[in-house]
C-alpha positions in Angstrom: 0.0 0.0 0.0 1.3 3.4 -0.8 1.4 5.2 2.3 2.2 8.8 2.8 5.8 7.5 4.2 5.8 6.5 0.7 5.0 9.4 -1.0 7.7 11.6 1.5 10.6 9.2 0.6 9.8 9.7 -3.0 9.5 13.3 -2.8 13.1 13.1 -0.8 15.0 11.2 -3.9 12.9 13.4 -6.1 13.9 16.2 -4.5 18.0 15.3 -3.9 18.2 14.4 -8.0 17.0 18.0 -8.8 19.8 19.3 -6.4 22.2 17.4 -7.4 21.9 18.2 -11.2 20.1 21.7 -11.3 21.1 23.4 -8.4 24.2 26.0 -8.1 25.1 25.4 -4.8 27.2 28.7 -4.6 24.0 30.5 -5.4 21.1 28.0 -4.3 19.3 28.8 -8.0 17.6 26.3 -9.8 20.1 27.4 -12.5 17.9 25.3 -16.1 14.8 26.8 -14.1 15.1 29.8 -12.8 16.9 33.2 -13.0 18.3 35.0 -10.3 19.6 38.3 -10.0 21.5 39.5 -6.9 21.8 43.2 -8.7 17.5 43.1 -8.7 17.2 41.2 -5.6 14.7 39.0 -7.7 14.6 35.5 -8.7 12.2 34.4 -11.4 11.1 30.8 -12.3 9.4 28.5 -15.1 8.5 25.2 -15.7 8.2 23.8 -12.3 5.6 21.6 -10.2 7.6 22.7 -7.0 9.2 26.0 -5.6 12.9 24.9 -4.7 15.3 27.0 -2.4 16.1 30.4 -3.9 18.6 32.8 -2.6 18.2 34.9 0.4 19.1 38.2 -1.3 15.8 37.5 -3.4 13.0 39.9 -2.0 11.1 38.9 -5.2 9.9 36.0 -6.3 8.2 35.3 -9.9 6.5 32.3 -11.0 5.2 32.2 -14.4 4.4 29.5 -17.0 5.3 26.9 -14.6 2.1 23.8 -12.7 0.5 25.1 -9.5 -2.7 24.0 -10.0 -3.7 24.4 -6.1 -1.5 26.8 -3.7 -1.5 25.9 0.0 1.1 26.7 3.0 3.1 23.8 1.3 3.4 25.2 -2.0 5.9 27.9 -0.7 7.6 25.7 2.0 11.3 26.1 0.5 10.6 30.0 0.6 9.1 30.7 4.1 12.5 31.5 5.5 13.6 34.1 2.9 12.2 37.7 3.4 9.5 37.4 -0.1 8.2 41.2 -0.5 6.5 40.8 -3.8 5.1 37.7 -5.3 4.5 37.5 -8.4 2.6 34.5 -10.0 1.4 34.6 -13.6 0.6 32.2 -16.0 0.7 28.9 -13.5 -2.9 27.4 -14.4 -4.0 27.9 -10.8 -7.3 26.7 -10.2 -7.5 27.2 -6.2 -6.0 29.0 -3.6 -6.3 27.4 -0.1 -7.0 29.6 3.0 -3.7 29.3 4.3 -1.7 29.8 1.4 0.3 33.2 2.3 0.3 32.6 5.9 4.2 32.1 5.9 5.0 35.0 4.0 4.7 37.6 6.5 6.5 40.7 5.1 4.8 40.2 1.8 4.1 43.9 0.7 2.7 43.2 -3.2 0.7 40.3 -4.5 0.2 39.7 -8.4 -2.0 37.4 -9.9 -2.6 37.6 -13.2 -3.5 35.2 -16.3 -5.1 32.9 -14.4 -8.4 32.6 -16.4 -9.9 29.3 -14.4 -9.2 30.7 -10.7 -11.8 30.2 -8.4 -12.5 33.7 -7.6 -14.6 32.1 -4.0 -11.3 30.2 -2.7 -9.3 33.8 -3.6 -11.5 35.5 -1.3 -11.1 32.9 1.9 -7.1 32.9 1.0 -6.9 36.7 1.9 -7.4 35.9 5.3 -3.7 34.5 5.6 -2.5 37.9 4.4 -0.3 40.3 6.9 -2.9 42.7 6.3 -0.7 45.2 8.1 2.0 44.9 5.5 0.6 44.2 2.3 0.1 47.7 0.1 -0.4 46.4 -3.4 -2.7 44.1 -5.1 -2.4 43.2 -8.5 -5.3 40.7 -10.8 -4.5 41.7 -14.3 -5.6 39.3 -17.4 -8.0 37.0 -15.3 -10.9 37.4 -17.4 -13.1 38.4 -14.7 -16.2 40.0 -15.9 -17.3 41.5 -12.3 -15.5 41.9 -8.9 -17.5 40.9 -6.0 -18.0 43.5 -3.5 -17.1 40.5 -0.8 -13.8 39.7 -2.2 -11.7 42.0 -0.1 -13.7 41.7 3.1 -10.9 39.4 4.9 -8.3 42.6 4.3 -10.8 45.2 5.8 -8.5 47.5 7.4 -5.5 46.6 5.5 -3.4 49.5 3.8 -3.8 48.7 0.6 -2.0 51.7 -1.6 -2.6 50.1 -5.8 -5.0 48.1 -6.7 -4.3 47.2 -10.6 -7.7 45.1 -12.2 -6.4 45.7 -16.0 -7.1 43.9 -19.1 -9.8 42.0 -17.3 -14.1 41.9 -18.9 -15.1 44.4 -16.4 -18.2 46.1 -17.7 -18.8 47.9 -14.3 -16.8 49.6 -12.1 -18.4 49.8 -8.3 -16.4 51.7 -6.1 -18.3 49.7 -3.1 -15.6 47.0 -3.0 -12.7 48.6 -2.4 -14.1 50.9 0.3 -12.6 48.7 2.8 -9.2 49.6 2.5 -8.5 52.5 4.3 -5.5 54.3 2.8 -5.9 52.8 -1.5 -4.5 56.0 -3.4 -4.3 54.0 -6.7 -7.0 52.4 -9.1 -5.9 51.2 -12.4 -8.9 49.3 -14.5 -7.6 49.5 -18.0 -8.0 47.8 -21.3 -11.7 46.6 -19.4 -15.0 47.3 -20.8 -16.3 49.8 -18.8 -19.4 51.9 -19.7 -20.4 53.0 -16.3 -18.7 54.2 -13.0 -20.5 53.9 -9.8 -19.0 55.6 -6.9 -22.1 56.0 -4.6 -20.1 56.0 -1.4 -17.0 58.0 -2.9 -13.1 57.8 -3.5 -12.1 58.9 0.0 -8.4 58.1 -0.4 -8.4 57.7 -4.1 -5.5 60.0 -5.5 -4.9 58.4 -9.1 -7.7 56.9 -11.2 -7.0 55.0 -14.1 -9.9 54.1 -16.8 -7.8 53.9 -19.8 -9.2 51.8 -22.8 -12.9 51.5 -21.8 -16.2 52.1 -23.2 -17.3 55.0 -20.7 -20.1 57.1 -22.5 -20.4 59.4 -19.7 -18.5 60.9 -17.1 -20.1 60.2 -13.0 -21.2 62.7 -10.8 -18.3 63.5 -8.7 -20.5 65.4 -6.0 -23.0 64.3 -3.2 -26.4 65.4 -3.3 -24.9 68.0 -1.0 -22.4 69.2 -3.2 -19.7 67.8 -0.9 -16.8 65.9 -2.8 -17.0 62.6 -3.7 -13.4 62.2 -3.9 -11.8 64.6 -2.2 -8.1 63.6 -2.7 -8.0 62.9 -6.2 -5.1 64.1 -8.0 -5.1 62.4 -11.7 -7.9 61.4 -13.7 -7.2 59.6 -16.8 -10.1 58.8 -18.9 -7.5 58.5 -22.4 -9.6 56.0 -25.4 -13.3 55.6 -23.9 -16.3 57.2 -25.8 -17.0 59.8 -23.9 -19.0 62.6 -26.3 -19.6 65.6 -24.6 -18.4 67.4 -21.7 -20.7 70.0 -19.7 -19.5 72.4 -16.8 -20.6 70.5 -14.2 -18.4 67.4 -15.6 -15.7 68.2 -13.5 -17.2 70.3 -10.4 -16.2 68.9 -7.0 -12.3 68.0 -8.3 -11.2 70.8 -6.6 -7.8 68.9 -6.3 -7.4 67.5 -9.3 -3.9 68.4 -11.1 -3.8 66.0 -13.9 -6.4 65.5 -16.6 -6.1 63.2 -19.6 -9.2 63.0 -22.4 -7.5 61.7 -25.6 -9.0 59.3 -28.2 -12.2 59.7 -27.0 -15.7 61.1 -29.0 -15.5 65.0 -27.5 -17.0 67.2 -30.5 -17.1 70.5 -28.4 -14.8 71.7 -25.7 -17.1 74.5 -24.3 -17.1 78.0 -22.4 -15.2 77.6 -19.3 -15.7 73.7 -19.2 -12.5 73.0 -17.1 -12.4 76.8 -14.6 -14.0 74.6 -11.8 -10.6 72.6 -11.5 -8.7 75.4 -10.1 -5.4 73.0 -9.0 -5.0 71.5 -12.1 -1.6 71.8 -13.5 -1.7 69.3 -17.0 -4.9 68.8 -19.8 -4.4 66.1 -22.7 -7.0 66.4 -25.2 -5.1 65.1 -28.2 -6.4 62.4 -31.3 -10.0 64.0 -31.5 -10.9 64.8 -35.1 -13.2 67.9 -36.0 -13.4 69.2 -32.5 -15.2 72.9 -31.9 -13.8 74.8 -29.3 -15.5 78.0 -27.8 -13.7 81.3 -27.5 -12.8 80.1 -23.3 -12.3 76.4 -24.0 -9.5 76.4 -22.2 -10.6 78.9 -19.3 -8.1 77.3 -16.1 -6.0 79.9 -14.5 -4.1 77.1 -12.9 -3.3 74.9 -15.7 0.7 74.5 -16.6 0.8 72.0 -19.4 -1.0 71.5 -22.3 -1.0 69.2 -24.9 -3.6 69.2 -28.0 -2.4 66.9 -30.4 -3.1 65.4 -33.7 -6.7 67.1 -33.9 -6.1 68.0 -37.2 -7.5 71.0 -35.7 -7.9 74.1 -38.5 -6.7 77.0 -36.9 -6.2 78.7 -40.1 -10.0 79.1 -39.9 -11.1 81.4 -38.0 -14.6 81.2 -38.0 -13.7 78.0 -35.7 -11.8 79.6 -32.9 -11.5 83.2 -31.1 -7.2 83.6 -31.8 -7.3 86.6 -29.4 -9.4 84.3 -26.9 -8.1 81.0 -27.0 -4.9 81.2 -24.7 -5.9 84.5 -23.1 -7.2 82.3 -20.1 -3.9 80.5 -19.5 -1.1 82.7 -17.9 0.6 80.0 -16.0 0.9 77.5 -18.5 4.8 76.5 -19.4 4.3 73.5 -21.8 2.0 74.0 -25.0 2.3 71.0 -27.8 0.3 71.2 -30.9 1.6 68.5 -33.0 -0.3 68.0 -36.1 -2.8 70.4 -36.2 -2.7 73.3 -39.0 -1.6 77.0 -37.7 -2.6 80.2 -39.6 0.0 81.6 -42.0 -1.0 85.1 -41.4 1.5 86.7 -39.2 -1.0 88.7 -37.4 -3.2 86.1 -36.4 -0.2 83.5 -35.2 1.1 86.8 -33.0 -2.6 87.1 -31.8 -2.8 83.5 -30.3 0.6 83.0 -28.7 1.0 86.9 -26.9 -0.8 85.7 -24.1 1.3 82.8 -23.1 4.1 85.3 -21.2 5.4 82.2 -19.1 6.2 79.9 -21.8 9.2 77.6 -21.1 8.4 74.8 -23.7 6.6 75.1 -27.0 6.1 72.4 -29.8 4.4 73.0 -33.0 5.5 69.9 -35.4 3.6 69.4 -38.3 1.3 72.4 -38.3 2.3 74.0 -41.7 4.4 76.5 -40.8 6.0 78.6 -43.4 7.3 81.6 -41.1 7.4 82.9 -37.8 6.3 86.4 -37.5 9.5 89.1 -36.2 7.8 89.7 -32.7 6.9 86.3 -31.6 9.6 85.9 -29.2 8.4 89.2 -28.1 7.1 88.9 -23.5 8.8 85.1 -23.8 11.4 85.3 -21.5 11.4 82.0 -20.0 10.9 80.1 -23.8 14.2 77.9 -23.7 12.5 74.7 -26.1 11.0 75.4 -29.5 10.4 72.3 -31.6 9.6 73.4 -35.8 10.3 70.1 -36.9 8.3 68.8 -39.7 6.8 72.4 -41.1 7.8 74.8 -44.4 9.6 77.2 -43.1 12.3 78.5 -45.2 13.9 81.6 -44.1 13.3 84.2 -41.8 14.1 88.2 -41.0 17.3 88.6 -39.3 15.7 90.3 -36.7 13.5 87.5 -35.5 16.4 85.9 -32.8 17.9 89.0 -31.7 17.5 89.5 -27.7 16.7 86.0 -27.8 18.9 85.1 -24.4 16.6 82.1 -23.0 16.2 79.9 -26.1 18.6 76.3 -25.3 16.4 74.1 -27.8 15.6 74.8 -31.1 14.6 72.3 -34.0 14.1 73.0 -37.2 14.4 69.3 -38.9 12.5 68.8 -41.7 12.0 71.9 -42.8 12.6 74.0 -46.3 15.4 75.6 -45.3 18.3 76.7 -48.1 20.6 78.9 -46.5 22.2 79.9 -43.4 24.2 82.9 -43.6 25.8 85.5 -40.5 22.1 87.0 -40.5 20.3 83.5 -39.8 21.6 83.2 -35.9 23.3 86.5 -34.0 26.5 84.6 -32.8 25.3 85.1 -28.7 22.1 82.9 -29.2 24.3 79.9 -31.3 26.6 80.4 -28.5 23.9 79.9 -25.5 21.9 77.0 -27.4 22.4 73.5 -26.0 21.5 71.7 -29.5 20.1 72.6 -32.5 18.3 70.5 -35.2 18.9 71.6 -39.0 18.6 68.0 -39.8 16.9 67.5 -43.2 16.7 70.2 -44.7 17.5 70.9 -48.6 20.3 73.0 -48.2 21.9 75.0 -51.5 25.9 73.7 -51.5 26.5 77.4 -53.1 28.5 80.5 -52.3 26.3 82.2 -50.1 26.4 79.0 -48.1 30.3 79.8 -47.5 30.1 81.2 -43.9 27.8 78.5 -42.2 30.3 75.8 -43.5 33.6 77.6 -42.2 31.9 78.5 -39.5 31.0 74.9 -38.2 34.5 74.1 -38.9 36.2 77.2 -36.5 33.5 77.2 -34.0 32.0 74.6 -31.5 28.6 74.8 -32.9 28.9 71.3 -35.0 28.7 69.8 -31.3 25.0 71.3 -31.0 23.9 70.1 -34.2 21.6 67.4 -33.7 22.7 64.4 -36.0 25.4 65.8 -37.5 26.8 65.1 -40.0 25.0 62.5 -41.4 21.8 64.1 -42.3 22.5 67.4 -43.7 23.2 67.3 -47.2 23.3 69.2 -50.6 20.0 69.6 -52.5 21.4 72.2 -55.2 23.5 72.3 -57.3 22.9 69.0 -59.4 26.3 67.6 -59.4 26.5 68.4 -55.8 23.2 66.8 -55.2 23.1 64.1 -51.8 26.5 65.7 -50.9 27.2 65.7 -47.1 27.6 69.4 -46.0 30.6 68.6 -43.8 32.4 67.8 -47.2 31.1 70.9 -49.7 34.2 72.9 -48.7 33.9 76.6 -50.8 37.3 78.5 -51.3 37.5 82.4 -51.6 38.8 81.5 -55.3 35.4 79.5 -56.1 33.5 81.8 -54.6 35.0 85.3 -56.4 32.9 87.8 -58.3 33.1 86.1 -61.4 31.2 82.8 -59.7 28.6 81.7 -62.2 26.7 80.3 -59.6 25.6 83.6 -58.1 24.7 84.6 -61.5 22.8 82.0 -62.4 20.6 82.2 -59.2 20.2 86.1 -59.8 19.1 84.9 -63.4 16.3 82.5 -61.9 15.1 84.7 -59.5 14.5 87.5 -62.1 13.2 85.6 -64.4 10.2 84.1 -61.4 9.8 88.1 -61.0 9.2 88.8 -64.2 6.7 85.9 -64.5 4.8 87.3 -61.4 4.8 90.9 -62.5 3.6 89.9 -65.9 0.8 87.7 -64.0 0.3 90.0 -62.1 -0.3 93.0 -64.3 -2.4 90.5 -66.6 -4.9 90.0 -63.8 -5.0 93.3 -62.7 -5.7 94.6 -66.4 -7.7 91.8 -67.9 -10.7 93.4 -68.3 -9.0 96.7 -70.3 -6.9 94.2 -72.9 -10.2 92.5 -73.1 -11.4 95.7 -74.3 -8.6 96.3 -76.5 -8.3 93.2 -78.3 -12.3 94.2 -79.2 -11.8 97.1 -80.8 -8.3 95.4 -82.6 -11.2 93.1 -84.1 -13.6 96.1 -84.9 -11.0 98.1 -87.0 -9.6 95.5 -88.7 -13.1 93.8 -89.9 -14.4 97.3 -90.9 -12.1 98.3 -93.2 -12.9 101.0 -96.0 -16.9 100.2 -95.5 -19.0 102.4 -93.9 -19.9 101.3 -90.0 -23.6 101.9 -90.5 -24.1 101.7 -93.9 -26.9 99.0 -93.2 -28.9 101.3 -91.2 -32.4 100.9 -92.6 -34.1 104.4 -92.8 -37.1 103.0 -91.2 -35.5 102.9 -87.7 -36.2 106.1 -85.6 -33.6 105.4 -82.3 -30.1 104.5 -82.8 -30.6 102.8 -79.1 -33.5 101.4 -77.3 -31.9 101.3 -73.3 -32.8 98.2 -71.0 -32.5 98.9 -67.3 -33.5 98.6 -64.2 -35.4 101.7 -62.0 -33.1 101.3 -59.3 -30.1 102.0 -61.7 -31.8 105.1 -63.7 -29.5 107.5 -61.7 -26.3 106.5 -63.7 -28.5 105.6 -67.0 -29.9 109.1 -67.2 -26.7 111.1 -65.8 -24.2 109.2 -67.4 -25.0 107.2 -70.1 -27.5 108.8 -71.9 -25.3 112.0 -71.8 -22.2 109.9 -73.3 -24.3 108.5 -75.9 -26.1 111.8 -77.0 -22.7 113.8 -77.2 -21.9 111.4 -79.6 -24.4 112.4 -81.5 -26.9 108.9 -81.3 -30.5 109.4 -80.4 -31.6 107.1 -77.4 -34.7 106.0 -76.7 -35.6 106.0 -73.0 -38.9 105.2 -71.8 -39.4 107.7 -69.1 -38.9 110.0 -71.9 -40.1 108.7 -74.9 -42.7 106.4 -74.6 -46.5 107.4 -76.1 -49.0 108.7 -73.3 -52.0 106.3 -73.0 -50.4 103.6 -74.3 -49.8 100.3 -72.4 -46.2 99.3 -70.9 -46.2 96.1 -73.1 -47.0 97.8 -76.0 -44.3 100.5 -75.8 -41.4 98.2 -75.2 -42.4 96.0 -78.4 -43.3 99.4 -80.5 -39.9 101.2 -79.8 -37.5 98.1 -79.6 -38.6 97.3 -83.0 -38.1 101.6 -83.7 -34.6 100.6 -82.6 -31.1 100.1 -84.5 -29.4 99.3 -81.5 -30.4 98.0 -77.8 -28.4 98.5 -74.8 -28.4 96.1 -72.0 -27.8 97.2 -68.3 -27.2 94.5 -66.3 -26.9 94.8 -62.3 -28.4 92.6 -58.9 -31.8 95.0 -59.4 -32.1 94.3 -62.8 -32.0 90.6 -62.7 -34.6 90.9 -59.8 -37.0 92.9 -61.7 -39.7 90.7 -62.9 -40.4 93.5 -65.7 -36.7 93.5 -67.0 -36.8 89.8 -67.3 -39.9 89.6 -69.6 -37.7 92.9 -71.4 -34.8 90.0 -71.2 -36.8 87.4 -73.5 -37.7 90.3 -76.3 -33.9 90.8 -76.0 -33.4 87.3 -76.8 -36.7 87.0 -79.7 -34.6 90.2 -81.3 -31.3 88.1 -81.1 -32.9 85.1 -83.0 -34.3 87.6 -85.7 -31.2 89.5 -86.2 -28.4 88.0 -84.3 -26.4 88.3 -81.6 -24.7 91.3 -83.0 -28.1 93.3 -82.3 -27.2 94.3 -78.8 -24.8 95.6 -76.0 -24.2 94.2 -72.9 -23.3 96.4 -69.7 -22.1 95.0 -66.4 -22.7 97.8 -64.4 -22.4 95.7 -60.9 -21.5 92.2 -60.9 -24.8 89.7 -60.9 -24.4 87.2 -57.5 -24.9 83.8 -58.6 -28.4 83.5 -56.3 -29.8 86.1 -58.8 -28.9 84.7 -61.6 -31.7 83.8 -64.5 -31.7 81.4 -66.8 -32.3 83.9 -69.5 -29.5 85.9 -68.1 -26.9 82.9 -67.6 -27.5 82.3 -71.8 -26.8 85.7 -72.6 -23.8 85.7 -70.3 -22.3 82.5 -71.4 -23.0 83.2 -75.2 -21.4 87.0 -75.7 -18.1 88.4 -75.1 -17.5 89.8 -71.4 -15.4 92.6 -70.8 -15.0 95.3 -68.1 -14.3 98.5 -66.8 -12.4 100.0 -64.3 -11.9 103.3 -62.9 -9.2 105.7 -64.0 -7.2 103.4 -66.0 -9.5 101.8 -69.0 -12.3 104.3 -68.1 -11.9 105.8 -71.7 -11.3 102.3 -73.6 -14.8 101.1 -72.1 -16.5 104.2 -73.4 -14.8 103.7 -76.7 -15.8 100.0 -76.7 -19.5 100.9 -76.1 -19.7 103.5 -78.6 -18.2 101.5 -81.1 -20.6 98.3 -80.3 -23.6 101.1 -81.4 -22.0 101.9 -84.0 -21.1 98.6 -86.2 -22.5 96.9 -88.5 -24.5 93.8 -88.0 -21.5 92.3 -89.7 -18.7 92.7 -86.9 -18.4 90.8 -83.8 -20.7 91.6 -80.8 -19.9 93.5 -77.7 -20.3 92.8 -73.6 -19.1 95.5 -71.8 -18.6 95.7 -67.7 -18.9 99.1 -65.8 -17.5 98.4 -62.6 -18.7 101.4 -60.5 
């Protein structure tokens, strides 16, 4: 019969051959088994049904991926003589834990279990009571699966001052605050990587001074006050809610954190950051609200007097709109704050407006703005920065600045420009005091121009200690320009005073380019400006050379009575009777205006057909009032039956204000589209649009037709 006499000899032999082959006896370390470290004070073990002698020095002790299916007193026999601090057992298939199983380990400060899917959460609760609960301060059951937590698990460490309690990466879809209330001195819950939607803290955080929800499915934030509007956690310090789906945020989110200092909402679902949302947290010194796309924020968003540290990053956030943000407002509540990033997130290019946010921020130590399309910094923005000594650029398009911009600047110790478009640094770039205060510098990968004016940056690197500062140097600073010189490392483009003398084509040849892209923008330029006067020009070019020796109005039939019939508007008479008219009748041309000429008695329909078709000629004026007018419309379609009769070369067109697309006709679109468009302007052109409109009364049927703009 097999008799427990049996089973302890067996265990004896067992336990001599492991000795004997596996153990170091200068170190008592199951050396195939187990690693021991007397730097760490730590041993850690695998692959074993038995804990075997470690070394003294070893205050922890990890178990993982070894066979303790059920942990009693027994289990750490070999061990109960050695000062174990933190235990650590992970990945041992445990499926019980006896009530006396820590009962030897008396200075045991932090137990871990973790990956223990089939523990018997009931025989975990009974094992507590063999637990120093005056030493232990840290509890750890990370990757158990456990979808809830008993509130009646802890009861056998009531009293005990437990400081962390880690429940990550677990299936909690709750989080009740009623379970850990025992403990009387718990500062830290983590719960990540869980899926939380809904905190319950009904009796409050007391001692809570870190709170940890990263990587749940929170919707909403919990009431953090009592009915009385007393505190429900009075002590809490950090509150990181970072990749839940929180959507909105109210003022009363965060009343009653009166001692909250840290604050951490990325990656979650905000679409507004409101007025004065975060002023009741008057201690808190650092707000993360980065990875939220298309986020609105309110001209006090960021209304906290107290807050030191910033961070709003990868928002893709368009300040370069400003119908979306106050830039006078937006930092104006902040004149503490030390540490500003903005990574990825698009700044204004207006000078102006980038001076406008930033003037505020007079106790800067730290700014970052990588990635938000930079392409200058305005002269004054170092301007009431005294304490600025980090400014990262990396990753923007800036390419050259006024000399002027660094001078006075006596805090600055960081400053990266990597990744910028930067060609050339010259005496004027950096005064010679600032390169000499700067810790390090980053001109990393930029295209520089191995050329000339490049000459005193490369000597000066060589005679100075500033090639210390530069941030990887040499290796990524090369040539861009010249082509032969292209991928050339800067530390070997080595300029002489004879390469570089007058006579240099390589000065010339840039002087050439950059006239030449002058040129091309004047001309542009000029074109733009003048387009509607050589519009005008190139007309009348047409006119004389199609009329040649033949008589402009030789086709004039005898039967017409008005050289021009005149289409307008009531609202625009004032320049149709003042101006136009008078231009037309000095040239000798007999209008036909209906305030004037139209027969007594006669109805309004009757007289526009009767003297259109008494007319050689019909004017159009074209403004907003006209194409309102219901009455110039139905003029509009006789316009258009004249047209078919005799061609589009029966009218003139006059823009005299430009039509906004919302009262835009079909009737009027067709005209538009199908005849010439010119304009006028003022001073310059004033007397080629007059020409233009004379001449388009004058001509025959048989020249082009005319459009003419009067731009008033």
């Amino acid at each position: 019969m097999f008799t427990e006499e049996h089973k302890m000899l067996c265990y004896t032999i067992f336990y001599f051959v492991i000795n004997f082959y596996f153990v170091d006896g200068s170190t008592s370390c199951f050396k195939n088994f187990c690693h021991c470290s007397k730097k760490d004070n730590k041993t850690s073990c695998f692959s074993l049904i038995f804990i075997p002698k470690i070394p003294e020095y070893s205050f922890t002790l990890q178990l993982k991926s070894n066979t303790f299916l059920h942990l009693d007193r027994n289990t750490f026999h070999n061990v109960t003589d050695i000062n174990i601090a933190h235990l650590l057992l992970r990945e041992n298939g445990i499926l019980t834990v006896a009530n006396d199983t820590f009962k030897f380990l008396n200075i045991m400060k932090e137990l871990e279990i973790s990956f223990e899917e089939k523990l018997n959460l009931s025989t975990l609760e009974t094992s507590f009571c063999s637990v120093n609960s005056s030493i232990i301060e840290e509890l750890k059951f990370e990757n158990n699966g456990w979808e809830n937590v008993p509130k009646t698990l802890f009861k056998n460490l009531a009293g005990a001052n437990i400081s962390t309690l880690s429940l990550d990466s677990n299936h909690l879809s709750t989080f009740d605050a009623t379970s850990i209330e025992l403990f009387h001195q718990v500062k830290k819950i983590t719960c990540k990587n869980n899926a939380i939607e809904k905190l319950f803290i009904t009796n409050g955080l007391q001692t809570v001074e870190e709170l940890d929800m990263t990587s749940n499915q929170i919707v909403q934030l919990p009431n953090f006050c009592f009915k009385n509007n007393s505190t429900a956690a009075p002590k809490l310090k950090k509150l990181i809610l970072n990749d839940n789906a929180i959507r909105s945020l109210t003022y009363r989110s965060f009343l009653c954190l009166g001692k909250l200092r840290e604050l951490k909402l990325s990656n979650n679902r905000i679409k507004e950051i409101g007025n004065d949302i975060f002023l009741p947290l008057t201690s808190l010194k650092r707000l993360e609200v980065n990875h939220m796309k298309l986020i609105k924020l309110e001209s006090r968003a960021f209304n906290c007097v107290s807050l030191q540290k910033l961070e709003f990053i990868q928002n893709d956030f368009r300040f370069d709109k400003y119908k979306r943000f106050d830039a006078k407002s937006i930092f104006r509540f902040l004149p503490n704050l030390t540490t500003l990033q903005m990574t990825r997130n698009y700044l204004p290019k207006e000078e102006h407006i980038l001076l406008k946010m930033f003037s505020p921020l007079k106790n800067l130590q730290k700014l970052t703005l990588q990635k938000t399309s930079l392409s200058s910094l305005p002269d004054n923005f170092f301007q009431n920065k005294p304490f600025l000594h980090t400014l990262m650029l990396q990753g923007n398009s800036i390419s050259r600045w006024n000399s002027t911009l660094f001078h006075n600047v006596t805090s600055l110790k960081k400053l990266n420009f990597n990744g910028n478009s930067i060609n050339l640094i010259n005496e004027t770039s950096f005064p010679e005091s600032m390169l000499a205060s700067l810790e390090s510098l980053d001109l990393s990968l930029n295209p520089f121009w191995c050329i000339c004016n490049h000459k005193w940056f490369v000597d000066y690197l060589r005679t100075s200690k500033l090639s210390s500062k530069l941030v990887n140097w040499p290796g990524y600073y090369e040539c861009s320009f010249p082509e032969k010189l292209k991928r050339v490392k800067l530390i070997n483009y080595k300029p002489t005073d004879e390469t570089c003398s007058e006579l240099d084509p390589t000065n010339t040849i840039i002087a050439s380019v950059l006239l030449a892209a002058f040129l091309v923008i004047l001309i542009g330029s000029v074109t733009l400006k003048c387009q509607n006067n050589i519009r005008n020009a190139i007309y009348l070019y047409r006119l004389r050379r199609r009329r040649h020796l033949r008589s402009v109005r030789s086709d004039l039939p005898e039967t017409y009575e008005f050289d021009v019939y005149v289409v307008y508007c009531a609202d625009d008479r004032k320049w149709v009777h003042e101006v136009l008219l008078k231009r037309l009748e000095d040239e000798g041309l007999k209008v036909c205006i209906h305030f004037r000429d139209f027969e007594l008695g006669e109805g309004i329909v009757e007289n526009i057909e009767r003297f259109m078709n008494k007319s050689w000629k019909i004017v159009v004026i074209m403004s907003n009032n006209f194409a309102k007018s219901e009455w110039c419309q139905w003029e509009v379609n006789l316009v258009q039956e004249r047209r078919r009769r005799r061609g589009k070369h029966a009218m003139v067109l006059i823009m005299l204000k430009q039509i906004n697309s919302k009262h835009m006709t079909s009737a009027l679109r067709t005209l538009l589209y199908t005849t010439p468009y010119l304009s006028y302007t003022k001073r310059l052109g004033k007397r080629l649009f007059w020409t233009a409109v004379i001449s388009g009364v004058n001509k025959s049927y048989n020249d082009p037709p005319i459009a003419v703009s009067y731009i008033a």
